[in-house]
N, C-alpha and C positions, 0 to 999 in steps of 0.2 A: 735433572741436570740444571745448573743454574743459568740463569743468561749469560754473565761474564765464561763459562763453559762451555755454553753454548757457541757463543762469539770467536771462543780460539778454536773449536774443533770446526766450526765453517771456514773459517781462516786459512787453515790448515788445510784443507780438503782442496781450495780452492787454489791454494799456492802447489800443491802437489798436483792438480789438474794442471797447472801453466809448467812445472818442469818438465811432467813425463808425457805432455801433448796430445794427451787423451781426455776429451770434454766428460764433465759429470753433468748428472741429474740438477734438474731446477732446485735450488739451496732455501727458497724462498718457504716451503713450507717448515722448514726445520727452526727457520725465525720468526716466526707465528703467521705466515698464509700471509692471505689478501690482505688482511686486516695490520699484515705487520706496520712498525714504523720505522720510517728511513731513519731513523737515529741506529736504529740497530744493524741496518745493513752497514750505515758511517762507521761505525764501531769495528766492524768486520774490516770495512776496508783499512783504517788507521790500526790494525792491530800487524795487517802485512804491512803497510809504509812501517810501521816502526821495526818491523822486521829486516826489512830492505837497509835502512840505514844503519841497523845494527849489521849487516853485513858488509857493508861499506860500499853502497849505493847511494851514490850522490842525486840530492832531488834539483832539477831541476825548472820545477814549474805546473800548471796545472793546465788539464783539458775540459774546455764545457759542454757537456751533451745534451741533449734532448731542445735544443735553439729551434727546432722546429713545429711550429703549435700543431701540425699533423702528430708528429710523431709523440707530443705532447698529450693530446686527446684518444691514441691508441694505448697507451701507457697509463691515463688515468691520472695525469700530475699537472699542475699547472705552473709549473719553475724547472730552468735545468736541473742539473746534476753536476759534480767536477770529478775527477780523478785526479790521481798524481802521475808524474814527467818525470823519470829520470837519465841521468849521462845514459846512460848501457839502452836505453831505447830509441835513442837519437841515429840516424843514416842520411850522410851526406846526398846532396842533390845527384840524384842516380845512383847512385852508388846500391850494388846490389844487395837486398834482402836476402838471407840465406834461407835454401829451401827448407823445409823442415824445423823450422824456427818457429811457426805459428801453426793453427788448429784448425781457425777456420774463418785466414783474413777477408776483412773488406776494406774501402780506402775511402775515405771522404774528403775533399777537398776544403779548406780555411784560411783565415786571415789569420797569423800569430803576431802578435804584440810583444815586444822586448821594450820589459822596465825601469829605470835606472835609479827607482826611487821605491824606499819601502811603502806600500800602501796599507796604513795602522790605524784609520779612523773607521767610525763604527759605520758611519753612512758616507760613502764616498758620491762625487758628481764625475759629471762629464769633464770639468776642467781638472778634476786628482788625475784624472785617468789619459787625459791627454797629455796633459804635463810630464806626468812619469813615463810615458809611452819613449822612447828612444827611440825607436825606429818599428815597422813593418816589413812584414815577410809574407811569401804567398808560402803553405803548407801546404802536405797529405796528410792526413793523420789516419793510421792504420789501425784497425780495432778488431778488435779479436774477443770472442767471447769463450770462454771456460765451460759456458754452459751447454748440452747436445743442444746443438739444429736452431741455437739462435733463439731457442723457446725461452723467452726471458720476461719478468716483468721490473718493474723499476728496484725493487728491492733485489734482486737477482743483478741488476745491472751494475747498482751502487756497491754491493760487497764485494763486486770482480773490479773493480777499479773503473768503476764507468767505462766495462769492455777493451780500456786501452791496454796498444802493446804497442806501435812504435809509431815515429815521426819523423817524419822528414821537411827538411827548413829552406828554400828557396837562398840565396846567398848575393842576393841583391838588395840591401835595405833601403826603405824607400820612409821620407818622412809622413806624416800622417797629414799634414799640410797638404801635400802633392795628391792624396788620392780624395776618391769619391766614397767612400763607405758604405752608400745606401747602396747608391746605383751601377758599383760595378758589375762588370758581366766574367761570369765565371765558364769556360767550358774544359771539362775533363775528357781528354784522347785517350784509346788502349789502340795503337796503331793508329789508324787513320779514320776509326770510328769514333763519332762525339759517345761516351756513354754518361756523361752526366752534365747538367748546365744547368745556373743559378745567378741572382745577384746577392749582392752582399746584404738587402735587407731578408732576405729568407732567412738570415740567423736575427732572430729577435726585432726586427724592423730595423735593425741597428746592431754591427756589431758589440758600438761601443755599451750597450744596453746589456749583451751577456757579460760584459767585460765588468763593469758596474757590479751586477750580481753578483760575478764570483771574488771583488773584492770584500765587497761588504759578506760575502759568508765565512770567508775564509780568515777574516777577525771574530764572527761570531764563534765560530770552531778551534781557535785557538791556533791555528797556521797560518797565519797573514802572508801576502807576497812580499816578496823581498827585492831590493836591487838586483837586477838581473835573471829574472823568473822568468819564463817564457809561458805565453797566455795561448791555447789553443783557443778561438774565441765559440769555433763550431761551425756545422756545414752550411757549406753555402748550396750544397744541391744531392741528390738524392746518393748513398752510399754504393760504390760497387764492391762484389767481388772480384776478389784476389785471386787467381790461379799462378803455379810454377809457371816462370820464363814472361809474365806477363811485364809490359813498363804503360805506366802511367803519366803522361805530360798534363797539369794543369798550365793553364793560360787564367789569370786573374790582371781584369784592364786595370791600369795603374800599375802594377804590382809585379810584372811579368811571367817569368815562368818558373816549375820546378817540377821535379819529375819522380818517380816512387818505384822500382823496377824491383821486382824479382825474381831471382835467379831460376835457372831451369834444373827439375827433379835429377 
């Protein structure tokens, strides 16, 4: 089978694991093992984004993974990853997650950035990226793997859309002026228990540092961001599990709150 054959019957495999909500086997030997390259897991992913928009799925924006150099060095890479954002994945501040919608979510908490400006140069700085920046939002971003049990390695991650499945957006924007970036304090509630807490350099030493890298890749790729793109930038603290009926309150300082709930079986 050829690779471009290869590329759409993984595609395929994996879009049909995200309808019918039943996780498949690890994808990653089928694109040649350990040894593969993420160009071909990229391949896989961009062949459902084109799929999506031929169905008329509006994109809006991208998510950056792996901001954590732990999870970086279990992985074996040393640079994030991005997915794609669209309308149909977005849920208002609390607003409930419908049960049976996902496989087998977890939630992580982030800073999203709203751009007002296309970002098109090959090597962007700190000042493209603040300038473009509109406003800030404290996020969940909910991720969902297609894979069983979570057994993923980076090319398995990248051909599922860097694990995402949806987002939820805080609805208080706040300028980037007004907050701390490094040093804010991140804490994640399920009820009245902390189960996760972070500051904002745990993604990259710097948000605006993932933010940076997925500009400048997503020129090199051929998708650059757009006016109005919404940037997942990455976790600020360790992932939880999602169970039915659970709600999620982050508190990010600056930034204030937003909440990730879903619904009971």
């Amino acid at each position: 089978m050829s690779n471009s054959a290869v590329v759409e019957s993984v595609a395929q495999a994996l879009r049909d694991a995200e309808l019918s909500k039943t996780a498949i086997a690890p994808i990653r030997p089928q694109l040649g093992g350990e040894s593969a390259d993420v160009d071909i897991a990229y391949a896989v992913q961009e062949v459902n984004t084109k799929r999506a928009e031929a169905e008329g799925r509006r994109l809006t924006g991208r998510k950056i993974g792996l901001t954590s150099k732990v999870v970086q060095a279990q992985l074996g890479v040393d640079q994030p990853d991005f997915g794609m954002l669209f309308a149909d994945m977005a849920y208002g501040d609390g607003e409930a997650i419908p049960a049976g919608l996902l496989i087998q979510p977890k939630v992580e908490a982030e800073i999203a950035l709203i751009i007002n400006k296309d970002l098109t140069q090959e090597k962007h700085t700190y000042a493209d990226i603040i300038s473009a920046t509109e406003y800030a939002l404290p996020a969940v971003e909910v991720v969902d793997s297609r894979i069983e049990n979570w057994k993923i390695s980076l090319i398995d991650t990248v051909a599922d859309n860097a694990s995402s499945a949806a987002y939820v957006l805080g609805s208080r924007p706040v300028k980037l002026e007004n907050l701390n970036l490094v040093n804010c304090k991140m804490i994640m509630k399920r009820g009245e228990e902390i189960v996760s807490q972070g500051v904002g350099k745990a993604c990259l030493a710097n948000p605006l540092n993932a933010a940076v890298w997925l500009a400048d890749e997503m020129v090199r790729r051929g998708r650059p961001l757009l006016a109005g793109d919404i940037i997942l930038t990455g976790a600020l603290g360790p992932m939880v599990v999602a169970n039915p009926g659970d709600e999620f309150v982050v508190e990010i300082e600056g930034f204030g709150s937003v909440t990730a709930a879903f619904a009971a079986e």
